[in-house]
PDB file with one MODEL, atoms N, CA, C and O in Angstrom:
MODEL        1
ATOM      1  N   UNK A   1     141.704  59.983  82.960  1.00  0.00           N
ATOM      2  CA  UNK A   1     142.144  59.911  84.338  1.00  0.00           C
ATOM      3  C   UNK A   1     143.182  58.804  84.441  1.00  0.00           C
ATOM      4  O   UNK A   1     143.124  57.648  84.023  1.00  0.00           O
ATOM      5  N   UNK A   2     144.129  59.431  85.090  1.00  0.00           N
ATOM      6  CA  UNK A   2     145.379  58.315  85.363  1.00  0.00           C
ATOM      7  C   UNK A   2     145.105  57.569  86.981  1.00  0.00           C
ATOM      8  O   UNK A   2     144.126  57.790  87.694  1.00  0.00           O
ATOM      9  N   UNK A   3     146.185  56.708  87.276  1.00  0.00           N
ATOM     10  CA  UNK A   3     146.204  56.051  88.061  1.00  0.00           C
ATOM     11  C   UNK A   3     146.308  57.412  89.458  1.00  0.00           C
ATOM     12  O   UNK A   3     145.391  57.435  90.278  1.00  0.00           O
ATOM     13  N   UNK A   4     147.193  58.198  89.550  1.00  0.00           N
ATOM     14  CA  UNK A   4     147.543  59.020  90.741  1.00  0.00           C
ATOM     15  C   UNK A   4     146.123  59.790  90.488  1.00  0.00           C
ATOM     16  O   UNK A   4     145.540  59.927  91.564  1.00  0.00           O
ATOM     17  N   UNK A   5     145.394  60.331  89.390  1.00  0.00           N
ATOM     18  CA  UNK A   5     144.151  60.907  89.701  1.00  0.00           C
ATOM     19  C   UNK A   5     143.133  60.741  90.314  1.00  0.00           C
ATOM     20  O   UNK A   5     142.398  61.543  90.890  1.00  0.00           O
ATOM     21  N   UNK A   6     143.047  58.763  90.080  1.00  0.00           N
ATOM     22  CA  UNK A   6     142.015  57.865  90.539  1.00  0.00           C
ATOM     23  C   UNK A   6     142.611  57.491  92.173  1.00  0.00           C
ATOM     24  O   UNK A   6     141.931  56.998  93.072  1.00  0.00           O
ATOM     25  N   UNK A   7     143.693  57.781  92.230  1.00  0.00           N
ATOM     26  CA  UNK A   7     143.837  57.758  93.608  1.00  0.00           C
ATOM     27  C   UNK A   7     143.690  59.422  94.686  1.00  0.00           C
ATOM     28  O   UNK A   7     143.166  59.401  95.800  1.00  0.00           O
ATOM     29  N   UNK A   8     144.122  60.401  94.205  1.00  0.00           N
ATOM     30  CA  UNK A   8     143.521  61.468  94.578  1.00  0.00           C
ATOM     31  C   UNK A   8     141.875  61.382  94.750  1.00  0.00           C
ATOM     32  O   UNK A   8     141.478  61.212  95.903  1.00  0.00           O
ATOM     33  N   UNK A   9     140.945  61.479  93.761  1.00  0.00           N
ATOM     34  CA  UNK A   9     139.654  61.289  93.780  1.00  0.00           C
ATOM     35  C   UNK A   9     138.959  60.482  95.110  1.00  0.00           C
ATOM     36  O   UNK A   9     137.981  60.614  95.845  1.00  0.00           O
ATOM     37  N   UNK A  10     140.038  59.622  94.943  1.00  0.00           N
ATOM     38  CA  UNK A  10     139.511  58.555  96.209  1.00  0.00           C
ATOM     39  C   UNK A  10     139.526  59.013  97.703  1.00  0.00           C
ATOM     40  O   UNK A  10     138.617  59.012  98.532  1.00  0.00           O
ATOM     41  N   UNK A  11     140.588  59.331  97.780  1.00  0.00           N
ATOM     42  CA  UNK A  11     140.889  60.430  98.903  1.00  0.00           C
ATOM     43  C   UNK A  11     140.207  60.868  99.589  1.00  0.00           C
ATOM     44  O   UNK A  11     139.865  60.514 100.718  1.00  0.00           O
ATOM     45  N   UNK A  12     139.854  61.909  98.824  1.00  0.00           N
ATOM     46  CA  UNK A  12     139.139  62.731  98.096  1.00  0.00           C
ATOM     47  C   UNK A  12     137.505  62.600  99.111  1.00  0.00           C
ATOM     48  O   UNK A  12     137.063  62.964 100.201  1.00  0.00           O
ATOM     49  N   UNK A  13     137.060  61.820  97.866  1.00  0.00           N
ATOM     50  CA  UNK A  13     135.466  61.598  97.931  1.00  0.00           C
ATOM     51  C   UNK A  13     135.095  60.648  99.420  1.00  0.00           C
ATOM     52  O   UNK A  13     134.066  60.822 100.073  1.00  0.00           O
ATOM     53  N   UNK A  14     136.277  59.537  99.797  1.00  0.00           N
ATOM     54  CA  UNK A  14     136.835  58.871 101.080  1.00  0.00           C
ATOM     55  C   UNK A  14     136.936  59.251 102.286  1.00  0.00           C
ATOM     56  O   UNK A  14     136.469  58.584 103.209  1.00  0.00           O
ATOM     57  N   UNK A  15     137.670  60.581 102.487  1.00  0.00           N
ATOM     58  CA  UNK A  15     138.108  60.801 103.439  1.00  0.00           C
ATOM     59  C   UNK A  15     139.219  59.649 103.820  1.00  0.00           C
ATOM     60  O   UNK A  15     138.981  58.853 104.728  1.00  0.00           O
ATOM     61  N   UNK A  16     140.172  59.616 103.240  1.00  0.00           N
ATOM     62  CA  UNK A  16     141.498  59.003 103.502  1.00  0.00           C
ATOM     63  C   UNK A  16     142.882  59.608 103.091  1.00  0.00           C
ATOM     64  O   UNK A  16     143.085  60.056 101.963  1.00  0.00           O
ATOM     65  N   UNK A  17     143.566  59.594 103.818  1.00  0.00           N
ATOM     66  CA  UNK A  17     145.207  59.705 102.901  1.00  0.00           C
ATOM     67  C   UNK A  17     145.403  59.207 101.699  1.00  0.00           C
ATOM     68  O   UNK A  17     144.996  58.097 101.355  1.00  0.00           O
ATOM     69  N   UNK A  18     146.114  60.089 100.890  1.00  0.00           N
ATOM     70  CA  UNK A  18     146.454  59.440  99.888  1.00  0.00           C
ATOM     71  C   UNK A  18     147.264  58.096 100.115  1.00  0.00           C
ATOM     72  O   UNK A  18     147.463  57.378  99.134  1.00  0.00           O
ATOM     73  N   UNK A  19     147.701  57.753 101.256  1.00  0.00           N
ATOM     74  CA  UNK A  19     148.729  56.664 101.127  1.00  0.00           C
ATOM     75  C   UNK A  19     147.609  55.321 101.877  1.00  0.00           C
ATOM     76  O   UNK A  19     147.990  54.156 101.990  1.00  0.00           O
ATOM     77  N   UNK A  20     146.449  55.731 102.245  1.00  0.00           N
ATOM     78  CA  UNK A  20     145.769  55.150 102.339  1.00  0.00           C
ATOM     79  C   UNK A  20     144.880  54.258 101.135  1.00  0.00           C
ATOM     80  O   UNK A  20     144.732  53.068 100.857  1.00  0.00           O
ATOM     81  N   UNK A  21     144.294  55.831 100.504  1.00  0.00           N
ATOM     82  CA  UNK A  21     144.176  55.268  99.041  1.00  0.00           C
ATOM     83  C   UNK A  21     144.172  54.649  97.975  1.00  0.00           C
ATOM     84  O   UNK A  21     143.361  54.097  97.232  1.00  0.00           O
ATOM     85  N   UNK A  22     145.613  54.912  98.060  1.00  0.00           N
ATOM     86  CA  UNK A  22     146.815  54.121  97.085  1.00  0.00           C
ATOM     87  C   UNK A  22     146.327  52.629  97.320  1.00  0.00           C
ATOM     88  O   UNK A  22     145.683  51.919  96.548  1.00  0.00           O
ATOM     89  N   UNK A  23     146.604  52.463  98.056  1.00  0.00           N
ATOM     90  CA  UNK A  23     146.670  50.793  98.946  1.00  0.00           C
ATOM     91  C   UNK A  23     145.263  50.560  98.485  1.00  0.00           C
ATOM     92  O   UNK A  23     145.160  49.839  97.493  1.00  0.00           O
ATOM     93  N   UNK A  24     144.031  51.085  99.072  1.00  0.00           N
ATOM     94  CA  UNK A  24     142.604  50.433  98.386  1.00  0.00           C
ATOM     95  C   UNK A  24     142.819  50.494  96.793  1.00  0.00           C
ATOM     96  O   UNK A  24     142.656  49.491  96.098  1.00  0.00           O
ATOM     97  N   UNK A  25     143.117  51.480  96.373  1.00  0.00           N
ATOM     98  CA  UNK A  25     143.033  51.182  94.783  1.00  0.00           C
ATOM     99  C   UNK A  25     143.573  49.817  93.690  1.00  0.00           C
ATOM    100  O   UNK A  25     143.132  49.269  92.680  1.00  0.00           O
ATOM    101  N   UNK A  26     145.191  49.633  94.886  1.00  0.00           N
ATOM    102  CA  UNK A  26     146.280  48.686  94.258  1.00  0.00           C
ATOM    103  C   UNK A  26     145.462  47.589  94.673  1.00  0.00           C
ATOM    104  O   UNK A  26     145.841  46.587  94.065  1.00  0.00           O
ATOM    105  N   UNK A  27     144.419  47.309  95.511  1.00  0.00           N
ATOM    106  CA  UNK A  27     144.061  46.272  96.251  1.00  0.00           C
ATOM    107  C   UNK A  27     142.340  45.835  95.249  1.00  0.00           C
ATOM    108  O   UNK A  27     141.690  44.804  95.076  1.00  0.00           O
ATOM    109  N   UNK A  28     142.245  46.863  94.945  1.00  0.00           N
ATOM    110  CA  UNK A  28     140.857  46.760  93.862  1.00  0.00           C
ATOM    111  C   UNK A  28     141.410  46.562  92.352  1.00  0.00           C
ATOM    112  O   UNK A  28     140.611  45.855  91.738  1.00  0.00           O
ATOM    113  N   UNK A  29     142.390  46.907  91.635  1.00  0.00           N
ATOM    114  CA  UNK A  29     142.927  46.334  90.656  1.00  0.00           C
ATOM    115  C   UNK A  29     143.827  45.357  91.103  1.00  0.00           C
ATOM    116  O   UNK A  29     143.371  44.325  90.613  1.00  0.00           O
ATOM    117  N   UNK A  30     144.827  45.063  91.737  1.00  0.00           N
ATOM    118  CA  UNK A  30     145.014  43.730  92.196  1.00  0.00           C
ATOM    119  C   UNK A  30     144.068  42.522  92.043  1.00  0.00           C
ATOM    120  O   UNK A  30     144.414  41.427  91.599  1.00  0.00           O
ATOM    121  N   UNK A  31     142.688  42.894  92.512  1.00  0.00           N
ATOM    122  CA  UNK A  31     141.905  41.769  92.630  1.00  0.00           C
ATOM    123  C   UNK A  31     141.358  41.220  91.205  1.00  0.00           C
ATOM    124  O   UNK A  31     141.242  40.069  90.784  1.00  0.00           O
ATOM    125  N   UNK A  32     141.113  42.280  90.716  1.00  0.00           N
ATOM    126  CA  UNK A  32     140.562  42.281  89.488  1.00  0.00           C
ATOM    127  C   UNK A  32     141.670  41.694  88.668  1.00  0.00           C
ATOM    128  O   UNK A  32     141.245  40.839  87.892  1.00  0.00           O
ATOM    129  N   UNK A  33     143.050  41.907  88.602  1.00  0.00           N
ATOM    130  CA  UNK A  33     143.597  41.524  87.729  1.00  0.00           C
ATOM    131  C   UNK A  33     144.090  39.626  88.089  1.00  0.00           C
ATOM    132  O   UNK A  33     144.563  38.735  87.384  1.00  0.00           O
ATOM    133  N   UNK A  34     143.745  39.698  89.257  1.00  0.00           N
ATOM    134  CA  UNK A  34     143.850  38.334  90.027  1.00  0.00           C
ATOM    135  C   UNK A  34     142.580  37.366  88.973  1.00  0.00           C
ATOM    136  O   UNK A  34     142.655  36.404  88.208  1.00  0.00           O
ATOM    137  N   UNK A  35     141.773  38.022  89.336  1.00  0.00           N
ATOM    138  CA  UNK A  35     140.378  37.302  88.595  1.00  0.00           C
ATOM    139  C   UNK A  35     140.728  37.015  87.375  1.00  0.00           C
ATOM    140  O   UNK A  35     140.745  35.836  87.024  1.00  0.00           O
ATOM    141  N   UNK A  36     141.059  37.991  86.535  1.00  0.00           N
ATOM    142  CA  UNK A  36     141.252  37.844  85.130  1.00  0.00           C
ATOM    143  C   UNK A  36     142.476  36.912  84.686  1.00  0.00           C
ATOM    144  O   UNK A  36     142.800  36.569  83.548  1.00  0.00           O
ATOM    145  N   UNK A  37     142.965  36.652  85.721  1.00  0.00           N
ATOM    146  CA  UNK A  37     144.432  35.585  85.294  1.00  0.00           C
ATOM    147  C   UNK A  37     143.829  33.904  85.485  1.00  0.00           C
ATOM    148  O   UNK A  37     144.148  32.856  84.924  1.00  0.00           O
ATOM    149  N   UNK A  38     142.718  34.263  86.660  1.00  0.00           N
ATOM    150  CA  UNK A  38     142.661  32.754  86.633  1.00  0.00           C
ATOM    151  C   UNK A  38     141.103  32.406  85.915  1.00  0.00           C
ATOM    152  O   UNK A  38     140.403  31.533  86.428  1.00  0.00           O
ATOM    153  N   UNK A  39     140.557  33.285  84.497  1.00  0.00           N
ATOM    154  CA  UNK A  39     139.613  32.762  83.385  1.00  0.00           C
ATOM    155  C   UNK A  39     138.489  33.659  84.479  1.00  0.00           C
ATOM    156  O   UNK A  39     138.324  32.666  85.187  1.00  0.00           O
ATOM    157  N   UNK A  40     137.957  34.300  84.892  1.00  0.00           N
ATOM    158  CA  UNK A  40     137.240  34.302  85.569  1.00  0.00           C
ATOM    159  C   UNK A  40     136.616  35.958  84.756  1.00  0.00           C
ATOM    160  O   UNK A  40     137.248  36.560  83.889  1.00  0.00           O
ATOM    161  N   UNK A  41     135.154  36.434  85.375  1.00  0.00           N
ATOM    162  CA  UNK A  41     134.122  37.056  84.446  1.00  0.00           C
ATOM    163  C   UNK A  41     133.947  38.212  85.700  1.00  0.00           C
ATOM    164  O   UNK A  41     133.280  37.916  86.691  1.00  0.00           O
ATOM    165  N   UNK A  42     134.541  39.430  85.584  1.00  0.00           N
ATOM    166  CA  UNK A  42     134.414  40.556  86.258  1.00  0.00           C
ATOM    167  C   UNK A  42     133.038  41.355  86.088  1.00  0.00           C
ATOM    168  O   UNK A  42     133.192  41.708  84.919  1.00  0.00           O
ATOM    169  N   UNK A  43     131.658  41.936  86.506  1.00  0.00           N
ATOM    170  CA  UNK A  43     130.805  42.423  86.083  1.00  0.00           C
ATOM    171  C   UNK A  43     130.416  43.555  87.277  1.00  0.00           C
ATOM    172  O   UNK A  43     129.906  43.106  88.304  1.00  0.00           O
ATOM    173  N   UNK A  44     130.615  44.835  87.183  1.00  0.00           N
ATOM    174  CA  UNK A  44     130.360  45.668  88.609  1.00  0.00           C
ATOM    175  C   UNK A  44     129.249  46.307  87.451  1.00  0.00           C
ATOM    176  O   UNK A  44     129.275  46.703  86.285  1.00  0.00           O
ATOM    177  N   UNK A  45     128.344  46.149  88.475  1.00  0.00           N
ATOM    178  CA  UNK A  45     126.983  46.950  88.224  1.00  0.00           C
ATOM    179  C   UNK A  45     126.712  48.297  88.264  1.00  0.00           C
ATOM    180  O   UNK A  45     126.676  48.864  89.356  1.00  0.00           O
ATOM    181  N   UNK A  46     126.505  48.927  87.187  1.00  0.00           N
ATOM    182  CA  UNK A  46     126.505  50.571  87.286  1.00  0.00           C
ATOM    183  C   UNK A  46     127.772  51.173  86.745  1.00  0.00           C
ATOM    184  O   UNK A  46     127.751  52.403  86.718  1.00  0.00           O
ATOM    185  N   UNK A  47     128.717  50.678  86.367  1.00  0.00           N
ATOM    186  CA  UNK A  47     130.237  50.411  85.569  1.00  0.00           C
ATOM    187  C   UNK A  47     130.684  49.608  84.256  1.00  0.00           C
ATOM    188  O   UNK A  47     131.031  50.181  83.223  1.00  0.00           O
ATOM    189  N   UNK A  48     130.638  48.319  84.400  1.00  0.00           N
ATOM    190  CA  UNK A  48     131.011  47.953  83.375  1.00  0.00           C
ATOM    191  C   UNK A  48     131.408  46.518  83.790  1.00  0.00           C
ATOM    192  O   UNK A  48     131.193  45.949  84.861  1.00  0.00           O
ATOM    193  N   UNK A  49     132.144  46.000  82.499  1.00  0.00           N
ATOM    194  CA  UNK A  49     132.204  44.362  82.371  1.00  0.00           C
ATOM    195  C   UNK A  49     133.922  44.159  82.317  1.00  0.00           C
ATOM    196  O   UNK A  49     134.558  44.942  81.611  1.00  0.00           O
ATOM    197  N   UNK A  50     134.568  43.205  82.999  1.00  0.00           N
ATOM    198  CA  UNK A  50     135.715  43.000  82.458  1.00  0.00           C
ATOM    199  C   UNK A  50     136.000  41.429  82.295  1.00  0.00           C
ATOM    200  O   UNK A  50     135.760  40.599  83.172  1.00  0.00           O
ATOM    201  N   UNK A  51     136.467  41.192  81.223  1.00  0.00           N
ATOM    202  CA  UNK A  51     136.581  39.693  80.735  1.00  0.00           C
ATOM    203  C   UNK A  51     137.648  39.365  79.504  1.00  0.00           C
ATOM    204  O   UNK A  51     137.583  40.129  78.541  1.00  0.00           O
ATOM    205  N   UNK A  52     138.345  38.598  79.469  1.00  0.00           N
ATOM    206  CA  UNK A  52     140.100  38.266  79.109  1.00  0.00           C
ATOM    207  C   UNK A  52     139.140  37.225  77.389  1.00  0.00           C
ATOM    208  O   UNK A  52     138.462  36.198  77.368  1.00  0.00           O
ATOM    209  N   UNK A  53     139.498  37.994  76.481  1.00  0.00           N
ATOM    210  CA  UNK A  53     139.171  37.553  75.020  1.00  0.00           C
ATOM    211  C   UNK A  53     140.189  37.321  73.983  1.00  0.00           C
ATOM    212  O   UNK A  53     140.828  38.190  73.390  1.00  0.00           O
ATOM    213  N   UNK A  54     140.262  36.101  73.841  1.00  0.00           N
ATOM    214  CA  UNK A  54     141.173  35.413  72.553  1.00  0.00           C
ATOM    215  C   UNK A  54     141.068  35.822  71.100  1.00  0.00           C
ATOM    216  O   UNK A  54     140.178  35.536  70.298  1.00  0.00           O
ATOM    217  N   UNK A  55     142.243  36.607  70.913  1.00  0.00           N
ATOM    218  CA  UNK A  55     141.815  37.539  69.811  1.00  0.00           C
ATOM    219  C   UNK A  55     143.432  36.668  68.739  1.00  0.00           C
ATOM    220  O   UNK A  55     144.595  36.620  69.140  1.00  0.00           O
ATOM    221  N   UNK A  56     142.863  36.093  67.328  1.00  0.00           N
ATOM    222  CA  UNK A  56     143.653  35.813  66.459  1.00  0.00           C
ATOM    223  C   UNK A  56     144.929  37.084  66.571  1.00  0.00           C
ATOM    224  O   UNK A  56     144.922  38.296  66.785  1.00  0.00           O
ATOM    225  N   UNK A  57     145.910  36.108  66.314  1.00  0.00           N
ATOM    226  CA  UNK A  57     147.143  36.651  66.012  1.00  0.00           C
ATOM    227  C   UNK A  57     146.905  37.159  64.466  1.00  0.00           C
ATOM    228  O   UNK A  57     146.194  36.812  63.523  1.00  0.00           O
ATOM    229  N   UNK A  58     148.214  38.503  64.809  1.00  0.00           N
ATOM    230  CA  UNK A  58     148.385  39.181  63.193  1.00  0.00           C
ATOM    231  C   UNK A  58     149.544  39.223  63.133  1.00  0.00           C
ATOM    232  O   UNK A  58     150.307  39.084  64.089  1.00  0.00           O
ATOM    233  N   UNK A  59     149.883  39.449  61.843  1.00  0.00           N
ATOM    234  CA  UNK A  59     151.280  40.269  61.627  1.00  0.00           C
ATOM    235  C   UNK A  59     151.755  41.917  61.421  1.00  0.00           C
ATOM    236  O   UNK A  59     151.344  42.700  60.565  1.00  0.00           O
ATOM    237  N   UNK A  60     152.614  42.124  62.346  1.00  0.00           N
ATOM    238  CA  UNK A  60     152.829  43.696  62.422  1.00  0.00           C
ATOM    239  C   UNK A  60     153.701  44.181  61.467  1.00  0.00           C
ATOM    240  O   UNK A  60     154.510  43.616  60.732  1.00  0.00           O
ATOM    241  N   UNK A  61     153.453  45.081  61.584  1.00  0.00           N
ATOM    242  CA  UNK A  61     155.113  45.778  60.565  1.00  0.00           C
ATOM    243  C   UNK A  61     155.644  46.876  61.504  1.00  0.00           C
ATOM    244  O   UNK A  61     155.258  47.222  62.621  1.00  0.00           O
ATOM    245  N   UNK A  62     156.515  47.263  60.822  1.00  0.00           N
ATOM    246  CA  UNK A  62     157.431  48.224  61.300  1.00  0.00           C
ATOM    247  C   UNK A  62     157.361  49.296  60.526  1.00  0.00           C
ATOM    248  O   UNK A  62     157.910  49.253  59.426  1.00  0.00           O
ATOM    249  N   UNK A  63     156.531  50.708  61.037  1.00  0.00           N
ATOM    250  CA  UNK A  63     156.188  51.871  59.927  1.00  0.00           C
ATOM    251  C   UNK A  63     157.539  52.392  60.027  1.00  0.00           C
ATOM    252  O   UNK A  63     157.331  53.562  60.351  1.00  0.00           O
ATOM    253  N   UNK A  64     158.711  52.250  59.953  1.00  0.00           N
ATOM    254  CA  UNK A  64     160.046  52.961  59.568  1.00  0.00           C
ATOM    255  C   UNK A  64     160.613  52.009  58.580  1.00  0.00           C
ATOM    256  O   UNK A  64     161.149  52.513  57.593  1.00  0.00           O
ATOM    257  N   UNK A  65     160.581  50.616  58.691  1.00  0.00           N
ATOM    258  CA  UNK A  65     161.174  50.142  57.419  1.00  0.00           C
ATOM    259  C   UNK A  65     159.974  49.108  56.449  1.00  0.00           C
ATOM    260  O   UNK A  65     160.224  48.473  55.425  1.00  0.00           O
ATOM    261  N   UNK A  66     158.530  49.230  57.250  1.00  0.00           N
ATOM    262  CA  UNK A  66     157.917  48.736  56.229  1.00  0.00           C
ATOM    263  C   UNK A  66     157.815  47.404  56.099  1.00  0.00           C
ATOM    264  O   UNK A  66     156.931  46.956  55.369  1.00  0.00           O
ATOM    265  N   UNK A  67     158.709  46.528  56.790  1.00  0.00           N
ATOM    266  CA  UNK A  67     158.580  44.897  57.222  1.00  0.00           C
ATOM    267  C   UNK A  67     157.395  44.723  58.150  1.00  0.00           C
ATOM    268  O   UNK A  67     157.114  43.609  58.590  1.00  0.00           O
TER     269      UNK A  67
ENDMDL
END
């Protein structure tokens, strides 16, 4: 499911305009991504966990020349 699906659905299951929608959705990842910028521990019950993890650096290559 994409972003315009998860906003249809909402609609949807809502009873709202899509342009209504839109706006709660941008406003529920907005927040969330607000949280996650300033260190903070997302947990919705019955869903899932979201939380910002320091993962060692690597080195990439380039599968066309192999660097």
């Amino acid at each position: 499911m994409n972003k315009s699906e998860l906003i249809k659905q909402v609609a949807i299951q809502s009873e709202l305009t899509k342009p209504q929608a839109s706006l709660a959705v941008d406003a529920v990842l907005e927040s969330i991504q607000h949280a996650l910028q300033n260190g903070e521990h997302i947990q919705l019950l019955g869903f899932g966990t979201f939380e910002v993890r320091e993962r060692a650096a690597r080195e990439g290559r380039n599968p066309h020349t192999g660097e």
